[in-house]
C-alpha positions as CSV (number, residue, x, y, z in Angstrom):
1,X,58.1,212.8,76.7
2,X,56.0,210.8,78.8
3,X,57.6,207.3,79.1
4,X,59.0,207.7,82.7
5,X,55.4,207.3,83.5
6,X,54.8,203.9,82.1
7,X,58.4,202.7,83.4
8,X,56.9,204.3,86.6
9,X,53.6,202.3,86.5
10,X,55.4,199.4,85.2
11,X,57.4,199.1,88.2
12,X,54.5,199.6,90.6
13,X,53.1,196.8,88.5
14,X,55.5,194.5,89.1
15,X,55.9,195.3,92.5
16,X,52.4,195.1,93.4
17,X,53.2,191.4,91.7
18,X,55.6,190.3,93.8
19,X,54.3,191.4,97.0
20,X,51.0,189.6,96.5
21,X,53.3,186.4,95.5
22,X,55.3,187.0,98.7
23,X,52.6,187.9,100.9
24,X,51.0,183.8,99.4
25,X,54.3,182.4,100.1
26,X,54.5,184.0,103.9
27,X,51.1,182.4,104.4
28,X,51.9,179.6,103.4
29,X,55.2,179.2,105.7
30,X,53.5,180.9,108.3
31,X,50.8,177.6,108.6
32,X,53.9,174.9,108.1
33,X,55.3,176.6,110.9
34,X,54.3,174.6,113.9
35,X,55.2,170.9,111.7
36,X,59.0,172.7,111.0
37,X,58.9,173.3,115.1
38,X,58.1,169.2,115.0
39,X,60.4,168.4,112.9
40,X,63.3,170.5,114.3
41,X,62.5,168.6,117.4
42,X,62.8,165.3,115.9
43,X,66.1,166.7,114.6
44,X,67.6,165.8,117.7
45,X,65.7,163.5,119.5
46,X,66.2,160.5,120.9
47,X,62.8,158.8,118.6
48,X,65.5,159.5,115.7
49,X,68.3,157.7,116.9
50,X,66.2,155.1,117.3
51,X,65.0,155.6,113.9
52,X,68.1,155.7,112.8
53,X,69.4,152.7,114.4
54,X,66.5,150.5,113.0
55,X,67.0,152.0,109.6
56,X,71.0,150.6,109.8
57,X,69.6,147.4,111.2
58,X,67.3,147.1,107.8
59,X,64.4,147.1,109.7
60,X,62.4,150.3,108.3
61,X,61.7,149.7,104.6
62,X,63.2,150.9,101.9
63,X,59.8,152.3,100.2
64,X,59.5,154.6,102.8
65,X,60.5,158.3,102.6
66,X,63.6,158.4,105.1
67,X,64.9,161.9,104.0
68,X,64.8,162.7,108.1
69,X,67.0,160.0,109.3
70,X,69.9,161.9,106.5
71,X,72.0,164.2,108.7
72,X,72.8,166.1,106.4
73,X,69.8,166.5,104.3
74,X,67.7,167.5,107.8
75,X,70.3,170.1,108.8
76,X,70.7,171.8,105.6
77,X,66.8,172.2,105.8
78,X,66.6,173.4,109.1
79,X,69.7,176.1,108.7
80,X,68.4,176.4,105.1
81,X,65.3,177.9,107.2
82,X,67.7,179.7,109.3
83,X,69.2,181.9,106.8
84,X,66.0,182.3,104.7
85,X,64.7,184.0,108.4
86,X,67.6,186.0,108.5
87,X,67.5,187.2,104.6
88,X,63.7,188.4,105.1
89,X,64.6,190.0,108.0
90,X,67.8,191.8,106.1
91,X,65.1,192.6,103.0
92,X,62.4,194.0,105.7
93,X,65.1,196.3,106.8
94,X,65.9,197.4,103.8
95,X,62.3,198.6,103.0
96,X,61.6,199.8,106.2
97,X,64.3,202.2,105.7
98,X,64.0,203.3,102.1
């Protein structure tokens, strides 16, 4: 007779879980922000086409980390960012309106 109240309290539940997991996530993005502004910076600058040519001349070794001198894999992140901006601005709308 009752059990809309536990699905009820159940979803507030769960809800009250995922905002708290959002709201740790949106911290923690919101304190990278200023190194993604760095490295969307680097994305085009002229330090990484001189990375990049060193890195084709053999001269930066190969033990180091050279994700950002990759094209592609430093664009996907940055319009990766992009579109993850744009879907919590789409899910924010949603809730502001509901």
């Amino acid at each position: 007779m009752y059990e809309h109240v536990e699905q009820m309290s159940n979803l507030m539940a769960n809800r009250r879980k995922l905002i708290e997991n959002m709201e740790a996530l949106l911290n923690e993005l919101d304190l990278q922000q200023k190194d993604f502004e760095i490295l969307n910076e680097y994305f085009g600058s002229e330090q990484r086409m001189q990375d990049i040519e060193e890195d084709e001349k053999g001269n930066i070794p190969t033990s180091l980390n050279r994700g950002a001198l990759s094209e592609d894999e430093l664009y996907d992140v940055i319009c990766d960012n992009r579109d993850l901006m744009i879907h919590m601005m789409e899910i924010a709308l949603k809730g502001l309106k509901a």
